[in-house]
Predicted model as a PDB file, atoms N, CA, C, CB and O in Angstrom, pLDDT in the B-factor column:
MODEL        1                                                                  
ATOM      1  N   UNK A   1      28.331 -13.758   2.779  1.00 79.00           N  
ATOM      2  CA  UNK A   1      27.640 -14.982   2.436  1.00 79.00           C  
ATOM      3  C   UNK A   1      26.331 -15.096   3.227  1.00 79.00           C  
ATOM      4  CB  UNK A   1      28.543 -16.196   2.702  1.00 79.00           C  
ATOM      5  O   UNK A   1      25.344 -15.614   2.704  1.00 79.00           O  
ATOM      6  N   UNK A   2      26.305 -14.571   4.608  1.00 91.00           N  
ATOM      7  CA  UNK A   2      24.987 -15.120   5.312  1.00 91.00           C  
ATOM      8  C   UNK A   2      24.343 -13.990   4.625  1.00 91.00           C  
ATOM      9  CB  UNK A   2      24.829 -15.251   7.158  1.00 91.00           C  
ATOM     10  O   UNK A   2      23.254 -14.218   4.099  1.00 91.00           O  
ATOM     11  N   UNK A   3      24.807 -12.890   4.550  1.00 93.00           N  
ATOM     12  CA  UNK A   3      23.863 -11.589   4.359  1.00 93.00           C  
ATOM     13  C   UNK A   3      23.392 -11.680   3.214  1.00 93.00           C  
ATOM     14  CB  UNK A   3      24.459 -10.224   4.463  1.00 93.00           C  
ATOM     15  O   UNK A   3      22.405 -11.052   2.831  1.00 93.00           O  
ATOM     16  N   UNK A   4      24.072 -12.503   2.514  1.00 91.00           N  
ATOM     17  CA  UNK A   4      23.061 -12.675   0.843  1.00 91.00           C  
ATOM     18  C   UNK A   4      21.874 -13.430   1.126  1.00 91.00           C  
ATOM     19  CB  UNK A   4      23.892 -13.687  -0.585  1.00 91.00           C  
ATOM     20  O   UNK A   4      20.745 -13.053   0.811  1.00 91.00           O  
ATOM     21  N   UNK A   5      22.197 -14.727   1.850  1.00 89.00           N  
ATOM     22  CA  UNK A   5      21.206 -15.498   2.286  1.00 89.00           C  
ATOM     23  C   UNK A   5      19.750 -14.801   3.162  1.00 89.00           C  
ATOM     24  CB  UNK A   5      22.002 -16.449   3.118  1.00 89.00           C  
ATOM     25  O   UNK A   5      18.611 -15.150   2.854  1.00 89.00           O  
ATOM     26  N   UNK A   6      20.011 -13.866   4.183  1.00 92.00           N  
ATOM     27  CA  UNK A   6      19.418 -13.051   4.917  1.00 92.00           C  
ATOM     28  C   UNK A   6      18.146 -12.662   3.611  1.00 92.00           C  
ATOM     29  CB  UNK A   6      20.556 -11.804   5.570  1.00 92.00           C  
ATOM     30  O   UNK A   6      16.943 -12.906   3.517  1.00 92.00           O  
ATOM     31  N   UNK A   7      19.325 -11.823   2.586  1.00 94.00           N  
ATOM     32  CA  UNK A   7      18.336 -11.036   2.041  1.00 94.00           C  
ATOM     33  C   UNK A   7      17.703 -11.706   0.880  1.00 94.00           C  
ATOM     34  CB  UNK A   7      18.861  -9.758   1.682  1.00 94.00           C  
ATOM     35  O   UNK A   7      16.954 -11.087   0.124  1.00 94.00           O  
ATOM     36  N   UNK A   8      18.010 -13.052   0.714  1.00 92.00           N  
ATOM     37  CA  UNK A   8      17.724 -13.334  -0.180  1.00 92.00           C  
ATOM     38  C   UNK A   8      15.696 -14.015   0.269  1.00 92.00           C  
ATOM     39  CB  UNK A   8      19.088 -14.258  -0.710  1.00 92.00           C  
ATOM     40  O   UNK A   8      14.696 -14.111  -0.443  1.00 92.00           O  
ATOM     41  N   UNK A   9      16.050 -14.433   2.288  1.00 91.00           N  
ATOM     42  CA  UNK A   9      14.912 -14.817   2.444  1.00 91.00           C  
ATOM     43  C   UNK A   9      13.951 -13.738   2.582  1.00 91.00           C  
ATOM     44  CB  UNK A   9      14.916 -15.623   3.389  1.00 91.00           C  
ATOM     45  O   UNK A   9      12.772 -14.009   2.354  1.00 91.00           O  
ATOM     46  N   UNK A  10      14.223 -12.727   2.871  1.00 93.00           N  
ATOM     47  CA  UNK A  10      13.775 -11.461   3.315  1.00 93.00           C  
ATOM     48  C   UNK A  10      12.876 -10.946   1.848  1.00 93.00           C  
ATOM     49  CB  UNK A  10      15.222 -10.404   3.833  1.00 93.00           C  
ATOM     50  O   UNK A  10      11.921 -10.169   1.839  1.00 93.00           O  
ATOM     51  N   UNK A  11      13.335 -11.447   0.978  1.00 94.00           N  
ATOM     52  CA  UNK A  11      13.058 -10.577  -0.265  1.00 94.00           C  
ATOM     53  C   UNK A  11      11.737 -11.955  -0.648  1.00 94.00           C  
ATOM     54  CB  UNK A  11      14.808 -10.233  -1.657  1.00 94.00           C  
ATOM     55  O   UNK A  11      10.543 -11.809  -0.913  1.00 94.00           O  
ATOM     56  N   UNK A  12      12.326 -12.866  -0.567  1.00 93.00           N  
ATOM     57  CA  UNK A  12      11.217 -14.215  -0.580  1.00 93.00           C  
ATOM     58  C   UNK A  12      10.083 -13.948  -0.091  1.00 93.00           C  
ATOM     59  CB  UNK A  12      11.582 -15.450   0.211  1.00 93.00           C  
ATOM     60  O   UNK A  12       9.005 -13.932  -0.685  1.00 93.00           O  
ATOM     61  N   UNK A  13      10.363 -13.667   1.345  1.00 94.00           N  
ATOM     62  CA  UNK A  13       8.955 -13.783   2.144  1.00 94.00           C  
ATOM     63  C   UNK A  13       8.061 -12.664   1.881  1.00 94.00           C  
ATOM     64  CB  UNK A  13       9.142 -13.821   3.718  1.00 94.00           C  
ATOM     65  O   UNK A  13       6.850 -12.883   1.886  1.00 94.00           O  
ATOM     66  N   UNK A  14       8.588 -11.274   1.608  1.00 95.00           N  
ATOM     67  CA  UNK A  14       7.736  -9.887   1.205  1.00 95.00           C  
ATOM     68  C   UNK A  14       7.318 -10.471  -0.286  1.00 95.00           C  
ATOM     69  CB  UNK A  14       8.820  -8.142   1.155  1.00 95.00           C  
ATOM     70  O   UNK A  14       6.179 -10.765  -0.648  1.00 95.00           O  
ATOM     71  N   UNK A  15       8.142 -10.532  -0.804  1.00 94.00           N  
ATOM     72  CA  UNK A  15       7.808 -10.659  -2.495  1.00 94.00           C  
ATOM     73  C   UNK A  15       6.113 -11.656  -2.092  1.00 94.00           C  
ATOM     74  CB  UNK A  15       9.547 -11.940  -3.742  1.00 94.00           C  
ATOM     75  O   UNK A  15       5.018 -11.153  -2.341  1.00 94.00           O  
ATOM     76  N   UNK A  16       6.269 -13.057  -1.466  1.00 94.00           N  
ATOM     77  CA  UNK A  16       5.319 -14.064  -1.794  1.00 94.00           C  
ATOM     78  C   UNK A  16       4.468 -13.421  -0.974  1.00 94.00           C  
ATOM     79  CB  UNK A  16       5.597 -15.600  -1.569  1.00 94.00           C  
ATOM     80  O   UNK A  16       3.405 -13.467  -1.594  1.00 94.00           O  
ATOM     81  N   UNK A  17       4.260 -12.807   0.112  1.00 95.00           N  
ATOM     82  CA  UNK A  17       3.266 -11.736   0.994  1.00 95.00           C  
ATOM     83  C   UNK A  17       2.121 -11.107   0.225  1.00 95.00           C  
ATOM     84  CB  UNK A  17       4.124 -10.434   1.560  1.00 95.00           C  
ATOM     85  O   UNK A  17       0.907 -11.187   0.414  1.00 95.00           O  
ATOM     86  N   UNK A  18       2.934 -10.358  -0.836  1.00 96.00           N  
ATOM     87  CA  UNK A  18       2.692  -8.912  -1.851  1.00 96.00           C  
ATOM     88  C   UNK A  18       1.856  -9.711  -3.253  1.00 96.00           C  
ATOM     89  CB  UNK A  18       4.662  -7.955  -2.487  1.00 96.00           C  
ATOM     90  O   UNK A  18       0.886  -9.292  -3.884  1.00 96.00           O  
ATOM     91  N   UNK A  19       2.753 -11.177  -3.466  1.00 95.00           N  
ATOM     92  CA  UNK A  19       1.863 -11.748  -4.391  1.00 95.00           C  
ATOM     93  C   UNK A  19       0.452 -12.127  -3.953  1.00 95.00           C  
ATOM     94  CB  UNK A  19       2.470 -12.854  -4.881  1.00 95.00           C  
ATOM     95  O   UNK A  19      -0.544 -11.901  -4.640  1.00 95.00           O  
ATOM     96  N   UNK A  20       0.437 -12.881  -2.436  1.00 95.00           N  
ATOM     97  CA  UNK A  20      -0.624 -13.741  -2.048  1.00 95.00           C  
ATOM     98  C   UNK A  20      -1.825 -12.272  -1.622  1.00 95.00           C  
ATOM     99  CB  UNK A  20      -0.030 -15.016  -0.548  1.00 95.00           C  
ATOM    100  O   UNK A  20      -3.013 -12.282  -1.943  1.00 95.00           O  
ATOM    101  N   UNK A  21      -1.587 -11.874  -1.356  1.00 95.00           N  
ATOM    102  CA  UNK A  21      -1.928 -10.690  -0.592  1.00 95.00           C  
ATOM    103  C   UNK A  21      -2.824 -10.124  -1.756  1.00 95.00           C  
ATOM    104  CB  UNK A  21      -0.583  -9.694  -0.035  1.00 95.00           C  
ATOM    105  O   UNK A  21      -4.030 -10.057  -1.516  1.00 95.00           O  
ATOM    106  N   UNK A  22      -2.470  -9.796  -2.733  1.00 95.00           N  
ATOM    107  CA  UNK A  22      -2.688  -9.308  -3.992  1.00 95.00           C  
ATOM    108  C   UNK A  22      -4.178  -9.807  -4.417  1.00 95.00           C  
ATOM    109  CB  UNK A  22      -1.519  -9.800  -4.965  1.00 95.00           C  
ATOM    110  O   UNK A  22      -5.304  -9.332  -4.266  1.00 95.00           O  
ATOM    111  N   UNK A  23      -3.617 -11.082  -5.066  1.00 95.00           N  
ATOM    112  CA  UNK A  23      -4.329 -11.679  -5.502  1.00 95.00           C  
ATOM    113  C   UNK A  23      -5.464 -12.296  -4.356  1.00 95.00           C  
ATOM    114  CB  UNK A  23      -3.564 -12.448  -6.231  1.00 95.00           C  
ATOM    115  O   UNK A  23      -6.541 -12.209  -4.947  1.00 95.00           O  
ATOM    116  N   UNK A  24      -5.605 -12.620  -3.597  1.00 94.00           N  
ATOM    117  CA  UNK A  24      -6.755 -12.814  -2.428  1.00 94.00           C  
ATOM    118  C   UNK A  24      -7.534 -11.303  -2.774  1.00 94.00           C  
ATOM    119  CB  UNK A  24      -5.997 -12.979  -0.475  1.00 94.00           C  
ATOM    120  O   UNK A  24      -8.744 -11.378  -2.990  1.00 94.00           O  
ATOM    121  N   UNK A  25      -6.944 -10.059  -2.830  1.00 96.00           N  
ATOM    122  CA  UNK A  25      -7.825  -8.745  -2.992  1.00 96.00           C  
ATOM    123  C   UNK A  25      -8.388  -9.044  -4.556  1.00 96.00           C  
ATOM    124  CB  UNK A  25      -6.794  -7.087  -2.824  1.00 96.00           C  
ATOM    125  O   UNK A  25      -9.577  -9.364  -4.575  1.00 96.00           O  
ATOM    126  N   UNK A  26      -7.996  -9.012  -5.325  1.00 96.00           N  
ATOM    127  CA  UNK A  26      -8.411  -8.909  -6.435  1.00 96.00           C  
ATOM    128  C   UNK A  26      -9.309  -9.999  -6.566  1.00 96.00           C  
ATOM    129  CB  UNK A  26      -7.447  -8.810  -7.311  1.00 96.00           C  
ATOM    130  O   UNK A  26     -10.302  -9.500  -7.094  1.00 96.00           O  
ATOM    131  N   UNK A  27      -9.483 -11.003  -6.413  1.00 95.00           N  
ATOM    132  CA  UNK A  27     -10.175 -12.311  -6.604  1.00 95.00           C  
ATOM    133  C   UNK A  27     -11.360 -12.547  -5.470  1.00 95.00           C  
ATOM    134  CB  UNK A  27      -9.037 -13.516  -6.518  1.00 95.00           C  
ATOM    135  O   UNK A  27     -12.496 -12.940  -5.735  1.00 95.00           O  
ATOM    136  N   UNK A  28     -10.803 -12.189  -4.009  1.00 93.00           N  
ATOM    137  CA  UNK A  28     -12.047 -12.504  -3.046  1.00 93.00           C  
ATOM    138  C   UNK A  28     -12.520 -11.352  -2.314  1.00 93.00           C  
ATOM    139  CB  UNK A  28     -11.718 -13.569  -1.973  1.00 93.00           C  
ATOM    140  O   UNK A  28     -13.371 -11.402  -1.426  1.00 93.00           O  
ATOM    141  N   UNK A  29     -11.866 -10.192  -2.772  1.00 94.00           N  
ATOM    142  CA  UNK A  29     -12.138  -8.507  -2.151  1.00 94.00           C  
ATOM    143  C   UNK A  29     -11.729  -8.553  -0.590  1.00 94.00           C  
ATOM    144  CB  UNK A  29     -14.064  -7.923  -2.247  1.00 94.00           C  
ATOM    145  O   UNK A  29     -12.136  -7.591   0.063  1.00 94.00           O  
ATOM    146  N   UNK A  30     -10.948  -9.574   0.137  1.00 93.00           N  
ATOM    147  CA  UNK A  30     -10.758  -9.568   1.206  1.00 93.00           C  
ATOM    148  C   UNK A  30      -9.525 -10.429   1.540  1.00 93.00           C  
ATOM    149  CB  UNK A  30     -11.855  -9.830   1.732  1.00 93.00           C  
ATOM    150  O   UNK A  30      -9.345 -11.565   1.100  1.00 93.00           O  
ATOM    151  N   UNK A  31      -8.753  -9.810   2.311  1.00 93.00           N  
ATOM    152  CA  UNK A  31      -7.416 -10.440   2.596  1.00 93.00           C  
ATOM    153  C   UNK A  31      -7.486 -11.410   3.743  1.00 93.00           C  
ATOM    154  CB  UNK A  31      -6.360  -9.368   2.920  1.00 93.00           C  
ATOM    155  O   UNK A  31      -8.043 -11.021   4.769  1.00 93.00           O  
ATOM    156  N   UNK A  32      -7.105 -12.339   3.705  1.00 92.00           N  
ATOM    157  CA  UNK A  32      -6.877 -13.625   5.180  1.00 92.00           C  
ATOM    158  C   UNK A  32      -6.000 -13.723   5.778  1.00 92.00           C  
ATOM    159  CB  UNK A  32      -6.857 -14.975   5.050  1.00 92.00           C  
ATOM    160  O   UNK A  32      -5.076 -14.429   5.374  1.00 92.00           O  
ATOM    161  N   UNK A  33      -5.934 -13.114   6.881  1.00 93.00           N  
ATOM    162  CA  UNK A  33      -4.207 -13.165   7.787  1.00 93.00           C  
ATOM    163  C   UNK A  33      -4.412 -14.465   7.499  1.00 93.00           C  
ATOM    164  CB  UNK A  33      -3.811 -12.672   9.773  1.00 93.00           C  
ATOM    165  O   UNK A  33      -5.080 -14.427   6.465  1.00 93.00           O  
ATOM    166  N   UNK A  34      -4.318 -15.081   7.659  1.00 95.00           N  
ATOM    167  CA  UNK A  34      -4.356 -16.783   8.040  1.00 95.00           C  
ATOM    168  C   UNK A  34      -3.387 -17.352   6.428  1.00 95.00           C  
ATOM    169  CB  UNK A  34      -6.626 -17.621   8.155  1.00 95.00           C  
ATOM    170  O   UNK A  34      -2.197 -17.512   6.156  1.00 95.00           O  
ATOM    171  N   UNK A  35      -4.612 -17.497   5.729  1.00 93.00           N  
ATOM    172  CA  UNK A  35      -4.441 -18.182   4.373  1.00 93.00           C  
ATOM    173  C   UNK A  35      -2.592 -17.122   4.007  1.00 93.00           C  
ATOM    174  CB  UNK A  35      -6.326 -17.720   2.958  1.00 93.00           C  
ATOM    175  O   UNK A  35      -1.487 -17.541   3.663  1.00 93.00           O  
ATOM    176  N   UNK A  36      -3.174 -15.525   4.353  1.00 93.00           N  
ATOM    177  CA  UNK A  36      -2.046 -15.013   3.179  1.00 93.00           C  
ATOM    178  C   UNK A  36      -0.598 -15.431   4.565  1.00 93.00           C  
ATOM    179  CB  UNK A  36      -2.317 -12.596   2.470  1.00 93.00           C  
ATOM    180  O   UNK A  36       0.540 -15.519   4.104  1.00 93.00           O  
ATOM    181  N   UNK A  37      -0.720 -15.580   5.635  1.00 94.00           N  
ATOM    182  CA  UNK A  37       0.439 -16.216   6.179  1.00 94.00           C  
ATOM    183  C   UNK A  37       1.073 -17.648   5.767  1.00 94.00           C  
ATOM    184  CB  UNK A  37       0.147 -16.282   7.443  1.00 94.00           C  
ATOM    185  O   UNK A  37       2.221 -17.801   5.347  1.00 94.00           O  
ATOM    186  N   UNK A  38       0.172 -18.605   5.952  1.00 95.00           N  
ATOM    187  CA  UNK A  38       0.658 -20.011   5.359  1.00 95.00           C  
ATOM    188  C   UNK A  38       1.082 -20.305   4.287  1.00 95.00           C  
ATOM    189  CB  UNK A  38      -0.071 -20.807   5.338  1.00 95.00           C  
ATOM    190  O   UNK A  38       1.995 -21.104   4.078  1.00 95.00           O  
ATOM    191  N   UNK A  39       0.029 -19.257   2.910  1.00 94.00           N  
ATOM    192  CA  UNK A  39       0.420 -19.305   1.490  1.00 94.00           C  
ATOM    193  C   UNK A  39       1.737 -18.999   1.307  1.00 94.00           C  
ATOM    194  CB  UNK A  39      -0.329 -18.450   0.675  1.00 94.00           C  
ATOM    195  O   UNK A  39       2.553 -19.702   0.712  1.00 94.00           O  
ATOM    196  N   UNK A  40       1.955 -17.846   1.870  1.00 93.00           N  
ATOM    197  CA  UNK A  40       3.043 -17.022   1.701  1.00 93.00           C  
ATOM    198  C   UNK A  40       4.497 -17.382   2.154  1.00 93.00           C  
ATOM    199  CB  UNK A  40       2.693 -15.929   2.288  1.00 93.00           C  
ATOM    200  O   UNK A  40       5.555 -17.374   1.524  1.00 93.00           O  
ATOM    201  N   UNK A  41       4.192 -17.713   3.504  1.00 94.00           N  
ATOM    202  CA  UNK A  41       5.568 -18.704   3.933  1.00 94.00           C  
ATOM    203  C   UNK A  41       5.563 -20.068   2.969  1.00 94.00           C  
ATOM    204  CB  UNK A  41       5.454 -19.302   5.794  1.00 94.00           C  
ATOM    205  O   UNK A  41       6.672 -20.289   2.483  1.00 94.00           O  
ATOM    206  N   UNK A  42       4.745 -20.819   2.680  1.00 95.00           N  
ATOM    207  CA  UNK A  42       5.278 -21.992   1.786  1.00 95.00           C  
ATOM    208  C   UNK A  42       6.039 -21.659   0.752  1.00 95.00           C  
ATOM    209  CB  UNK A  42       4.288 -22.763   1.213  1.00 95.00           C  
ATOM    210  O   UNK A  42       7.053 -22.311   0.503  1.00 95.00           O  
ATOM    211  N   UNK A  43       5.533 -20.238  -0.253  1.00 94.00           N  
ATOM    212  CA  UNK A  43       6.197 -20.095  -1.026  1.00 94.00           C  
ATOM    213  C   UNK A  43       7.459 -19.890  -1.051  1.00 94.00           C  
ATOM    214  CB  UNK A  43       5.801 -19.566  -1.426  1.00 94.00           C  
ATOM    215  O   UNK A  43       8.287 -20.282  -1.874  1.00 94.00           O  
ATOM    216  N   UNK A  44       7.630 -19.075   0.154  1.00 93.00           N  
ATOM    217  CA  UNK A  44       9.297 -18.496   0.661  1.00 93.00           C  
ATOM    218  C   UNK A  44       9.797 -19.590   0.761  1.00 93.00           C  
ATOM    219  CB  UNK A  44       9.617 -17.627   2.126  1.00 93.00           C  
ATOM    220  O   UNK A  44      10.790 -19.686   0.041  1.00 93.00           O  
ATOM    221  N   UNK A  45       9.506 -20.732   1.488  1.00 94.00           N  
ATOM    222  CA  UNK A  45      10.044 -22.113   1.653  1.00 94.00           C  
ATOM    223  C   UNK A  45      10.552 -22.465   0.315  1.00 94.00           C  
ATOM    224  CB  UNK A  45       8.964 -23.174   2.173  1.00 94.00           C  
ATOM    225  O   UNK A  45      11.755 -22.439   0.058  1.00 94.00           O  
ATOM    226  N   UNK A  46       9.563 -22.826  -0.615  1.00 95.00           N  
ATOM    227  CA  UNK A  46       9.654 -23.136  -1.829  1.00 95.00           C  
ATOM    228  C   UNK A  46      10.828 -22.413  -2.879  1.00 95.00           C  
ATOM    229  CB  UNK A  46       8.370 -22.928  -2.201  1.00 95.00           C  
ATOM    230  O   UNK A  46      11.622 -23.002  -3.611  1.00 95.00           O  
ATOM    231  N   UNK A  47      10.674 -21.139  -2.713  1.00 93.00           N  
ATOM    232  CA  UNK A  47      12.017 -20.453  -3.603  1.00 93.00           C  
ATOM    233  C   UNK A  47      13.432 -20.855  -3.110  1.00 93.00           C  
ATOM    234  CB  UNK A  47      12.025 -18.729  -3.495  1.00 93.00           C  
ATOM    235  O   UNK A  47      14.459 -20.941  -3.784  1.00 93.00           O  
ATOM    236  N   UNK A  48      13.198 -21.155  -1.345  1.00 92.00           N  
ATOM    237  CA  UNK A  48      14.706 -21.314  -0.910  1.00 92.00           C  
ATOM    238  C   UNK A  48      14.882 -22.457  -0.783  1.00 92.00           C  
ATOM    239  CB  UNK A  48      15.189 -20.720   0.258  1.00 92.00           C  
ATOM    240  O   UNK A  48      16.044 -22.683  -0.443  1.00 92.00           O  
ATOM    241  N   UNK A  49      13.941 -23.821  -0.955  1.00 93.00           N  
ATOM    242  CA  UNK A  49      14.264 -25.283  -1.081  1.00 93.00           C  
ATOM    243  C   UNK A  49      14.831 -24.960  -2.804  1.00 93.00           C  
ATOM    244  CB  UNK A  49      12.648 -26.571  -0.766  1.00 93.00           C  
ATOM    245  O   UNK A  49      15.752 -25.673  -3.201  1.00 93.00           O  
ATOM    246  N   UNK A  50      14.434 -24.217  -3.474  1.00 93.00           N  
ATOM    247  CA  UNK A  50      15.169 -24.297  -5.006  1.00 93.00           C  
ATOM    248  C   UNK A  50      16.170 -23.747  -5.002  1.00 93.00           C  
ATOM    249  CB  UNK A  50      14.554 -23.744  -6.162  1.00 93.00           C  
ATOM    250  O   UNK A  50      17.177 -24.386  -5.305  1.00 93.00           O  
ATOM    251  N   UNK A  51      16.255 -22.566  -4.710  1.00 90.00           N  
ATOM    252  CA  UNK A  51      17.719 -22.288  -4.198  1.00 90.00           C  
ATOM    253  C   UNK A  51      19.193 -23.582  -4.096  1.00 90.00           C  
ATOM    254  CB  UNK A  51      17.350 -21.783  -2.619  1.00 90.00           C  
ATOM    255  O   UNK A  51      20.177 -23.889  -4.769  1.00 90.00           O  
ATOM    256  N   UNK A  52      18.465 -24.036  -2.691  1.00 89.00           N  
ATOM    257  CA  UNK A  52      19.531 -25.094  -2.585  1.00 89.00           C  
ATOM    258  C   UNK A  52      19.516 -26.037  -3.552  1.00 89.00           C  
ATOM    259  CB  UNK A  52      19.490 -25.784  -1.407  1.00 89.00           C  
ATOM    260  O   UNK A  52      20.499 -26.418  -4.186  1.00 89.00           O  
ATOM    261  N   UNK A  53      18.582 -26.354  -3.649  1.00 92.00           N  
ATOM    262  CA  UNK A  53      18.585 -27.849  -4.669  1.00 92.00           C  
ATOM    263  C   UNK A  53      19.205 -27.087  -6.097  1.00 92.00           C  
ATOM    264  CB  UNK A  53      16.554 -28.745  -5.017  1.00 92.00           C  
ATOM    265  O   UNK A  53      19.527 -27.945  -6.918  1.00 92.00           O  
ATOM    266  N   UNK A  54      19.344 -26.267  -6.377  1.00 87.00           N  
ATOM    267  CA  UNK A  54      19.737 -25.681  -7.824  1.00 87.00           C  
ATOM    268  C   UNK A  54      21.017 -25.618  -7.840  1.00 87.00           C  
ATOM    269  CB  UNK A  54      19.220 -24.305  -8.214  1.00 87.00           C  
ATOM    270  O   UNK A  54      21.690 -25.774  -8.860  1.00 87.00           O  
ATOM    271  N   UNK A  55      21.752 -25.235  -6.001  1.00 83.00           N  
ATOM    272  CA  UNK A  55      22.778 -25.268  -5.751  1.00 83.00           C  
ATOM    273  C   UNK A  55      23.774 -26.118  -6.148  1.00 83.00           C  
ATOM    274  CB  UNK A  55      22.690 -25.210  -4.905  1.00 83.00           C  
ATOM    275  O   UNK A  55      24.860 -25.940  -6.699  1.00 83.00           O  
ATOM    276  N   UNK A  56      23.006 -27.360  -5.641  1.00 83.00           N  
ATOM    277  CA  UNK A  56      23.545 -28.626  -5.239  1.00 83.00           C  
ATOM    278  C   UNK A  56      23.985 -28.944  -6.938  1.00 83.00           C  
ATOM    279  CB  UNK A  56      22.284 -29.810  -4.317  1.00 83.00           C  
ATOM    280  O   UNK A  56      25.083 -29.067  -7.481  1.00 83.00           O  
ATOM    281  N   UNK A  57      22.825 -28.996  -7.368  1.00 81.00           N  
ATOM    282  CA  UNK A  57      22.769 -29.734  -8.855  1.00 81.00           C  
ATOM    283  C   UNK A  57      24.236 -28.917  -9.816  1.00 81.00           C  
ATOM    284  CB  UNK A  57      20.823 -29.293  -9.785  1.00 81.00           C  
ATOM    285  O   UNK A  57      25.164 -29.411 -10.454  1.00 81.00           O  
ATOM    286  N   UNK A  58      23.896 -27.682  -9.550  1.00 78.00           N  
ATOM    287  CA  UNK A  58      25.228 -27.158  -9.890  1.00 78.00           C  
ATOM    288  C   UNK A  58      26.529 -27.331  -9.809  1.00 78.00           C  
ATOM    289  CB  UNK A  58      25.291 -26.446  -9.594  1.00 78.00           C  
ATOM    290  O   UNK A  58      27.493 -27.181 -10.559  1.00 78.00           O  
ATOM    291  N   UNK A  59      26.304 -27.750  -8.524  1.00 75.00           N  
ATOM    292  CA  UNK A  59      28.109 -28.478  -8.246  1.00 75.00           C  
ATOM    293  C   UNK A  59      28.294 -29.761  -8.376  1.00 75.00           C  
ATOM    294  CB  UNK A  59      28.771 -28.366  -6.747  1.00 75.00           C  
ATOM    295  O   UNK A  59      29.380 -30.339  -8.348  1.00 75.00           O  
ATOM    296  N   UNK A  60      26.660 -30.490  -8.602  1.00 65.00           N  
ATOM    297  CA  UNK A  60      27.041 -32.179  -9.049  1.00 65.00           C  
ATOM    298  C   UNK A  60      26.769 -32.550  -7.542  1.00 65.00           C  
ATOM    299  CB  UNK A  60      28.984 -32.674  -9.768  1.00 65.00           C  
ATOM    300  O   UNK A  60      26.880 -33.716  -7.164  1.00 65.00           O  
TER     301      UNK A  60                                                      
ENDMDL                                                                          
END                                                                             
């Protein structure tokens, strides 16, 4: 159970990294530690606040 959770944030935070990361190259030709850190963790936040809340709603 934790280890799903583990990997489930693990896979969050690279995945939204690889997106933000991406797209900052393609769009501004230059990557922002800064921006692609904050962007990137909100998103991870964001998949795993749905996570739970999807949880929840599921069981009522």
């Amino acid at each position: 159970m934790i280890l799903r959770e583990v990997l489930f944030i693990a896979a969050a935070l690279f995945g939204s990294f690889a997106l933000v990361a991406t797209y900052l190259w393609l769009f501004h030709s230059h990557v922002n530690l800064k921006e692609l850190g904050s962007t990137g963790a909100a998103m991870a936040l964001g998949a795993y606040a749905g996570r739970i809340w999807g949880r929840k709603e599921r069981h009522g």
